[in-house]
C-alpha positions as CSV (number, residue, x, y, z in Angstrom):
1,X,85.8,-24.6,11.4
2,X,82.9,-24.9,9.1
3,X,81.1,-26.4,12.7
4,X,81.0,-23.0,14.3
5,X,80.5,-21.4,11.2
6,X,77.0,-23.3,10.9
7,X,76.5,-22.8,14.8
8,X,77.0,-19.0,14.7
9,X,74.6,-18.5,11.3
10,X,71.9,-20.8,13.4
11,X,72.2,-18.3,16.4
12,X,72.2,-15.3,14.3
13,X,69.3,-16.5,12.2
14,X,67.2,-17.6,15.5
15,X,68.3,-14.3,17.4
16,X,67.1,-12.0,14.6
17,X,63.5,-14.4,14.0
18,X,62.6,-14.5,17.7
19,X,60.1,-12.2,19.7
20,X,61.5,-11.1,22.8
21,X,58.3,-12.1,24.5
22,X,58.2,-15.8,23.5
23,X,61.9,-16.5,24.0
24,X,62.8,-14.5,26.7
25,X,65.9,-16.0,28.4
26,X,65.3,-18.9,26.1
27,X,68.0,-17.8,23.5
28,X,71.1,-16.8,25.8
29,X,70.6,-20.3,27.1
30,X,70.2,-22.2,24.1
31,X,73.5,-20.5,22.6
32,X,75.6,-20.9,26.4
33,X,73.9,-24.7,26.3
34,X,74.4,-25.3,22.5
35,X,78.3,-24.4,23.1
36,X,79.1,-25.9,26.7
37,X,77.2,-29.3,24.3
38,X,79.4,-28.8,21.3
39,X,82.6,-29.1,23.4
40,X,81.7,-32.6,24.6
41,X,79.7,-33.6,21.6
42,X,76.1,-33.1,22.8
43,X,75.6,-29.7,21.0
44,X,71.4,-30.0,20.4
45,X,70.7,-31.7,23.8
46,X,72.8,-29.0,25.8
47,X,70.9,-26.2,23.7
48,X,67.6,-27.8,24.5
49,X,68.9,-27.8,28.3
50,X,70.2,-23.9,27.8
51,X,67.2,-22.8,27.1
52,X,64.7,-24.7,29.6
53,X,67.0,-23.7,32.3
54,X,67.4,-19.9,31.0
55,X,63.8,-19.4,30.5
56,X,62.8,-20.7,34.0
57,X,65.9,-18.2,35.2
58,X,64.0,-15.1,33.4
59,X,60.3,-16.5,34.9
60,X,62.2,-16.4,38.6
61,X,63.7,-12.7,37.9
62,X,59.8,-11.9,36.9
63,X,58.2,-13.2,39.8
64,X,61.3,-11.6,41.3
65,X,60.6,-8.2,40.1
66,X,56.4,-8.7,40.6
67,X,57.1,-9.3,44.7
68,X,59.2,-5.9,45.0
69,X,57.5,-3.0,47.0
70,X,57.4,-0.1,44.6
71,X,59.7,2.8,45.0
72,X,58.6,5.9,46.7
């Protein structure tokens, strides 16, 4: 118990300190990672993997977004 405890203060202390610009899609993968980790015991390595592989997802929905015609 006390494990998630100290995992869910971490992700509300790091949600509520980060700019939206800096992490974006960094933080929904670190906590997704961070989790999927914990349950086979490699809870900082699978956070570190969350959020490479969720900030490269938001960079791809950018460039995404950037190549769409405009609406008329």
């Amino acid at each position: 118990m006390k494990p998630i405890a100290i995992l869910a203060a971490t992700a509300a202390l790091t949600l509520s300190a980060a700019g939206a610009a800096e992490a974006k899609g960094c933080i929904k993968g670190a906590i997704v990672g961070g989790a999927a980790g914990h349950v086979v015991g490699h809870g900082v390595v699978g956070a570190a993997a969350g959020c490479v592989v969720g900030r490269q997802q938001a960079n791809k929905r950018d460039r995404e977004k950037a190549t769409q015609p405009a609406p008329r």
